[in-house]
N, C-alpha and C positions, 0 to 999 in steps of 0.2 A: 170752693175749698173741699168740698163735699165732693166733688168731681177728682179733685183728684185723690184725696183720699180710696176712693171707687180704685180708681187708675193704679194707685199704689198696691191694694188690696189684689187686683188680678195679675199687676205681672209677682208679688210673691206666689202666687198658687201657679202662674205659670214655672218661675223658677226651681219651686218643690217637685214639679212634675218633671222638670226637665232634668232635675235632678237623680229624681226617685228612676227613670226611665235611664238615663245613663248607670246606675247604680245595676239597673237589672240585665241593662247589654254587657257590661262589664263582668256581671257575672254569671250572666248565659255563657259570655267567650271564655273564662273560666272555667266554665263547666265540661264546653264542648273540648277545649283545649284539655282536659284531663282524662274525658271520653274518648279522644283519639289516643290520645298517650298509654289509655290504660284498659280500655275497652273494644277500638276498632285495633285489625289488624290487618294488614296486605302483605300478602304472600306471594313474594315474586313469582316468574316462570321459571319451570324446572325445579322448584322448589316444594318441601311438601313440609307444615308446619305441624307440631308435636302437643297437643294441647293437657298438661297434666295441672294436678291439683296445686297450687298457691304452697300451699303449707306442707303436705306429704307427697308430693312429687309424683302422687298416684297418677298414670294415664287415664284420659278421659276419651282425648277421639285424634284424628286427622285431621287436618284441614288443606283442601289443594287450594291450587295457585287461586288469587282473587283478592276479593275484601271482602271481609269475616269480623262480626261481631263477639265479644267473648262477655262473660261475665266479670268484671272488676275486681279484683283484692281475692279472688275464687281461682281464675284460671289464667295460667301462663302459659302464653306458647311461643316463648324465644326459642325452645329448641329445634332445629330444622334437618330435613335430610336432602342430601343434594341428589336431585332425579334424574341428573345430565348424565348421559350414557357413556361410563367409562371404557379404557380397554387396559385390561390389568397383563399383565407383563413376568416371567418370571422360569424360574430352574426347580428341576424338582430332582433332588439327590439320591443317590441308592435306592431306585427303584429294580428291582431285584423279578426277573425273568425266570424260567422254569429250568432250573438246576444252580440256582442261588447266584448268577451273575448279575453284580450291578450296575445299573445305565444312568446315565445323565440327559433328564430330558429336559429339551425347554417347549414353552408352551407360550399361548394367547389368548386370554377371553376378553367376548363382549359380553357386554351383559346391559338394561337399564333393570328400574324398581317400581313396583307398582306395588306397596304396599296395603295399596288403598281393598284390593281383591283378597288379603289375606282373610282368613276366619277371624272374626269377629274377636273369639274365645284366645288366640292367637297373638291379637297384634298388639298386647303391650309388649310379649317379650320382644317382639319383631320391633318397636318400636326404641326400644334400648340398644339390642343388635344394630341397625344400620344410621342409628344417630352417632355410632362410634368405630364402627368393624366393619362396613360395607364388603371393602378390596380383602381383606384378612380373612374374613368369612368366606370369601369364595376362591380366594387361594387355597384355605385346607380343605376343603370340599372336593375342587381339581386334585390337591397333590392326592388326596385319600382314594378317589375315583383313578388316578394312574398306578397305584399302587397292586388296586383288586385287576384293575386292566392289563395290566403288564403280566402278572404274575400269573395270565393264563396263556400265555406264549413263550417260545422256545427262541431264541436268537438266531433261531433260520428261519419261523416263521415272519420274523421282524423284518428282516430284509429279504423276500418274496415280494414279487412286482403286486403292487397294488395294497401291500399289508398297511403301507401309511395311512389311505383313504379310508379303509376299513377301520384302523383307528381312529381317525377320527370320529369316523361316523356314530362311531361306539362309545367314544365317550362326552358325544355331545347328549345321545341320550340318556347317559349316566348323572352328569351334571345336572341337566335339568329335572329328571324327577328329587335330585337332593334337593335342590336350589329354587324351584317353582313356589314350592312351600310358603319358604321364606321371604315372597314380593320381586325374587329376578326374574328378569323376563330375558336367558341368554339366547342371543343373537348369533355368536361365531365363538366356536374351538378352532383351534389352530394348533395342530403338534410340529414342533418344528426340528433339530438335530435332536439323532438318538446319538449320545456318545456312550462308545465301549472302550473297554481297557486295550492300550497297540497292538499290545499279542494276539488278543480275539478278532480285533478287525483284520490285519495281517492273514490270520488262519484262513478266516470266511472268506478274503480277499483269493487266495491260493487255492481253496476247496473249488471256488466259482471258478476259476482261471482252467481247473480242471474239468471240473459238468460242462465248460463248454467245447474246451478239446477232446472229451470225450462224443459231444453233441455232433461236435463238426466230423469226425471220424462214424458217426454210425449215419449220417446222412452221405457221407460222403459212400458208404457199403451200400447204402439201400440204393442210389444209382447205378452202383456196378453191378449188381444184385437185377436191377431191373434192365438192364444194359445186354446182362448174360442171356436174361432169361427168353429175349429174341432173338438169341442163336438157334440154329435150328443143329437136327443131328451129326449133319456133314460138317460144319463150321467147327460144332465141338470138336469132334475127331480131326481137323484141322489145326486146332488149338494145340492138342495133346503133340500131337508130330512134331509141330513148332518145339512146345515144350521141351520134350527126346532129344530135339534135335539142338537148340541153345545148350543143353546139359551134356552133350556128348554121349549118350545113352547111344543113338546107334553108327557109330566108329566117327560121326564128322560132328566137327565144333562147328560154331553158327559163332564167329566173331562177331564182337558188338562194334560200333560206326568208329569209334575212336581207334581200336586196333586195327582195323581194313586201312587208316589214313595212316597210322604208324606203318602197315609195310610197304603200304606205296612209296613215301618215303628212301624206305629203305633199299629199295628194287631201283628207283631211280638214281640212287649212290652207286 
């Protein structure tokens, strides 16, 4: 009897453990289940997460791609910024050239973000900016940067061979010292149509039409010019006699080929 009284006596201290022991995995898994939820965090790739204050929304830090522990009920970092390298798109209106004509240009940037290099002192405001205005932000920056750019050229300088590359080249590094600041890291400008009002392209269209008929007319002198200039003295005076002599200058005309065949013609009537 006494045996198993014994017997009865250990499996209840067994069942209290077994108890007490499920009790505390239960809420370890609890525990760790509310420490992921509210403490661990993973931050995709391409992704950059925004850690501010719980209660006052104040920034606190960055966090890149990974798993990241935070403080519980202190710090939130649902907000994120997306690092995937856009290419932003778009027209920039009444951009006005030197004597107040206005162009329509379109344009391209690349750009990715790397926030994480900004100044320290720096990256909450950067961290409000590009959790909302990424593409906005560096569209007025472009159109502000074609505005100063433009407006130091003349619409003949615009359309001069090679003026496109030269823009570009120029406002790539305008962009970027705006934009560097701010966590872009731009990649490619691209300026693409400059449009002008019909009458102005029309004009410039006409004005070229003539620098090159004029072009083709002074090369086409400088040949005959170089052509002459290996005449020697007797050819010239050769020249002149001809000359005298087509013009009737000394009693006899010098017919040209078409009138010699008109009177043969007429002799054989």
């Amino acid at each position: 009897m006494s045996f198993v009284v014994g017997l009865w006596s250990v499996m209840e201290v067994f069942v209290m453990w077994m108890l007490t022991g499920t009790a505390v995995t239960l809420l370890l898994g609890c525990l760790w289940m509310l420490a992921r939820r509210w403490a661990y965090v993973n931050v995709p790739e391409l992704e950059l997460a925004v850690v501010k204050h719980s209660g006052s929304s104040k920034f606190i830090r960055f966090l890149p791609s990974g798993r990241h522990w935070i403080v519980p009920f202190r710090e939130d970092a649902k907000t994120r910024i997306d690092l995937s390298p856009p290419v932003v798109k778009g027209k920039t209106t009444g951009v006005q050239a030197i004597g107040g004509l206005s162009l329509t240009i379109a344009w391209e940037l690349a750009f990715s973000l790397d926030p994480m290099r900004v100044n320290p002192q720096n990256q909450p405001q950067i961290a409000r900016l590009l959790a909302k205005k990424t593409a906005v932000t560096a569209q007025k920056h472009l159109a502000n940067s074609l505005h100063h750019l433009i407006g130091s050229y003349t619409i003949e300088q615009l359309t001069l061979p090679g003026a496109h590359q030269k823009l570009e080249n120029e406002l790539m590094r305008q962009i970027k010292r705006r934009l560097s600041p701010l966590g872009y890291d731009v990649s490619r400008v691209m300026i693409g149509t400059i449009d002008m009002p019909v009458q102005v392209k029309a004009a410039l269209e006409e004005a070229h039409k003539q620098e090159m008929q004029t072009e083709i007319e002074a090369r086409a002198l400088a040949r005959l010019q170089r052509v002459i200039s290996q005449f020697s003295d007797a050819d010239m005076q050769r020249l002149i006699e001809l000359e005298r002599i087509h013009k009737g200058q000394s009693g006899v005309v010098l017919p040209y080929p078409t009138m010699s065949r008109q009177w043969a013609v007429n002799s054989n009537r």
